[in-house]
C-alpha positions, 0 to 999 in steps of 0.5 A, a space after each residue: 411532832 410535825 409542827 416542830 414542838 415536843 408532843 405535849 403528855 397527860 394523854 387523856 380523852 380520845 377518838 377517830 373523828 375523819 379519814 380521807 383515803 387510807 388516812 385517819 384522823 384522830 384527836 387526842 386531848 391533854 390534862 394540863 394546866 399552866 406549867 405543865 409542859 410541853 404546852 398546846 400551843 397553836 396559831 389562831 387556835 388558843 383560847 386563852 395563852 396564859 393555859 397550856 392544855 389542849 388537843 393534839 391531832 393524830 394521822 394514822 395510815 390503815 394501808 401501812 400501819 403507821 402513825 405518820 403526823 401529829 400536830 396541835 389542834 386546840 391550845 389554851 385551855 385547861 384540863 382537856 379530860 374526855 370528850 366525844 366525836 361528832 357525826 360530821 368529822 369533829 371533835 368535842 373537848 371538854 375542860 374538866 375545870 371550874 372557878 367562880 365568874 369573876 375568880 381570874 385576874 387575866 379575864 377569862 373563865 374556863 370550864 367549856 367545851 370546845 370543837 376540833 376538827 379533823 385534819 384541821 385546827 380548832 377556832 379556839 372558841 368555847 361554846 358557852 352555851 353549852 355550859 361551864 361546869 366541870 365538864 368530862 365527856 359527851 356524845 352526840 345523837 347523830 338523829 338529832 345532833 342533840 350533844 350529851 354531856 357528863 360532868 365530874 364532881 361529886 354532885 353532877 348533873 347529866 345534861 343536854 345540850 340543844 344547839 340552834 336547829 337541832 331536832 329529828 332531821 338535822 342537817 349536820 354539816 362539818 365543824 358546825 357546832 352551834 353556840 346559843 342553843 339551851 342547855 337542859 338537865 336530866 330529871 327522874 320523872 317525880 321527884 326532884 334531885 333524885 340520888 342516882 349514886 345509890 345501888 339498884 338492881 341492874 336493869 333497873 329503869 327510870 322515866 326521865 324529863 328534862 329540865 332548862 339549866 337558868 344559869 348555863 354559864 355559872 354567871 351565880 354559881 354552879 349551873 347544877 343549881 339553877 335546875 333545882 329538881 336534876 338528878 344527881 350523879 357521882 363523877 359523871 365521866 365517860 359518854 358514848 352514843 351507840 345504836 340510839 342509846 346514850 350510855 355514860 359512866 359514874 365513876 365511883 357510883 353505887 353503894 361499894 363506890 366501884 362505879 356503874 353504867 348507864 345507858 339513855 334511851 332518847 326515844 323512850 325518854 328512859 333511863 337503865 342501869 346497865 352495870 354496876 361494880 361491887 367487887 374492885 376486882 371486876 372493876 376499879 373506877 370506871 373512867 372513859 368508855 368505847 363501844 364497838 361495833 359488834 356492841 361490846 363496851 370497853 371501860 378504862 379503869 381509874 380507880 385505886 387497882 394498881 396495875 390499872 386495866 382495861 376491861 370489857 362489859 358485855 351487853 349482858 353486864 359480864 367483866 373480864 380483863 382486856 389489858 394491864 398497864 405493865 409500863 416500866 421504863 428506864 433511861 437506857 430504854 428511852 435511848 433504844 426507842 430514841 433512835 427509832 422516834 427520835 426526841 422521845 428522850 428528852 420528852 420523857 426525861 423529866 419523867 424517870 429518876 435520875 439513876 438508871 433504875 426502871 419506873 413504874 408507871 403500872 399506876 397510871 390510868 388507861 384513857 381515850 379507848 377508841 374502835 375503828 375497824 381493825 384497831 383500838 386506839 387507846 392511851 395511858 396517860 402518863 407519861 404519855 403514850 398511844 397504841 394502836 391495837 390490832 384485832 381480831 376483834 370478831 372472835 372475842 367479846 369486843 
């Protein structure tokens, strides 16, 4: 990368958070844990250095169609699954991670989220108000600067993260995600941990409430607990925010365990399924989630299919197959990219058999799917590439 290091792999959680001129910025996170290499490593931009995750910056020109920079961004940290952008040129990454208070010998707890602007490097502090649990993804309500958040386990709560200040009317400035707000989680109005992870009708809605998370931190537990009435969701992973909606993914919800998706409706306080898969043929597992701007939804596939895909969900709940991850690579083809991104040989090396025999990476999920004007930028995420994808986007669904 530009700042001298190999590019670190595990590519997950992605999206365009700022441009200047021709440029864009996106921030790209990375699913790794101590010992998984090459490492997130920046100054006055670690968390905690005794981890290796982290994010990755990526400058893209429009005008010349090339990516022209990378750097860390975030270090320290671990799991960086999902994510969201923010409305005022950041990045939110979250660490898919979580341990008992007290459970490290080095002093410090993981399971937070994290702000990364662009073109810039993060502070490499957690907002620990915004909880600690086993975080995914988030979106944020550009009315309210109010952040959603996903978390993927298997009894997850939605939530909501009120920062100081936020409400109709906030003034959103730039890397200015507040710490010491109040965390809440989401409640089917009258009953208490209502089971989302059943199947219902599409279209089927919800009123919800919402309820203060005591224990935000898990200082006695899983935060989940200390809102005894929240709904419970299966694998919260993806988040999106688009035309006033929060749409967010259960990766293995409803009665096949195929996955569904959900859209919030803030100002209604309402909350409607919009798909749900029974057939691993329209969709395996849904994981991270985009929206376009002509309103199409993008689902990246993490289920058990093999080749994994990326498939399209119109507004009206129809599938159909975008992508396949055909990726077979061998040494000799690493040798022919080599000379055109030198060091990518030696970044991939460890990945490959030793012979010349091609790998199959065909099971490897798709991850960080992103839409700025012409492009979709998306990831598979071993062993860790990028691609940026031309349109026309005007003619098809998406």
């Amino acid at each position: 990368m530009s700042d001298g290091l190999p590019a670190p792999t595990d590519h997950d959680g992605m999206a365009v958070v700022a441009r200047q001129g021709d440029r864009i910025c996106l921030v790209r996170n990375h699913e790794l844990t101590a010992d998984e290499g090459p490492r997130c490593t920046v100054p006055g931009g670690e968390y905690n250095p005794n981890e290796w995750g982290g994010t990755t910056n990526l400058i893209f020109n429009l005008k010349t169609q090339r990516f022209e920079k990378s750097y860390v961004s975030l270090g320290g940290t671990i799991r960086n699954c999902a994510g969201g952008p923010t409305p005022w040129n950041s990045w939110i990454s979250c660490e898919e991670t979580f341990h008992e208070w007290n459970e490290r010998v080095d002093g410090f707890r993981h399971g937070y989220i994290f702000e990364v602007p662009g073109f810039g490097i993060s502070t490499g502090q957690p907002i620990r108000a915004a909880g600690r649990f086993s975080h995914e993804a988030v979106a944020v309500d550009p009315l309210t600067a109010i952040v959603y958040e996903t978390e993927d386990t298997k009894e997850a709560g939605f939530y909501k993260y009120v920062q100081p200040g936020a409400g109709v009317g906030t003034r959103l400035k730039p890397n200015q995600l507040a710490d010491g707000g109040e965390l809440f989680a989401m409640v089917i109005r009258g009953s208490s941990r209502f089971d989302l992870t059943q199947s219902f009708p599409m279209g089927t809605t919800f009123d919800v409430s919402w309820q203060l998370v005591e224990d935000p931190e898990g200082i006695q537990g899983h935060a989940f607990d200390s809102a005894p009435d929240a709904a419970v969701i299966s694998r919260g992973e993806g988040c999106w925010y688009d035309a006033g909606k929060i749409y967010f993914v259960s990766t293995d919800g409803g009665d096949a365990g195929l996955g569904q998706v959900w859209a919030y409706d803030p100002v209604s306080e309402q909350l409607t399924l919009v798909y749900e898969s029974n057939d691993a043929n329209d969709v395996d597992g849904p994981d991270n989630i985009a929206i376009s701007s002509r309103g199409g939804i993008i689902l990246c596939e993490d289920g058990d299919s093999d080749p994994k895909r990326l498939v399209g969900l119109d507004q009206a709940g129809s599938t159909f197959e975008f992508a396949r991850n055909n990726m077979s690579l061998s040494r000799n083809d690493l040798a022919g990219i080599d000379r055109i991104f030198p060091g990518t040989q030696a970044n991939f090396w460890d990945e490959l058999s030793s012979d010349n025999k091609a790998d199959s990476f065909t099971d490897k999920e798709w991850a960080g799917a992103t839409f700025y004007g012409d492009w979709l930028f998306v990831n598979i995420q071993s062993p860790g590439v990028t691609f940026a994808i031309t349109g026309p986007w005007s003619s098809g669904l998406l």
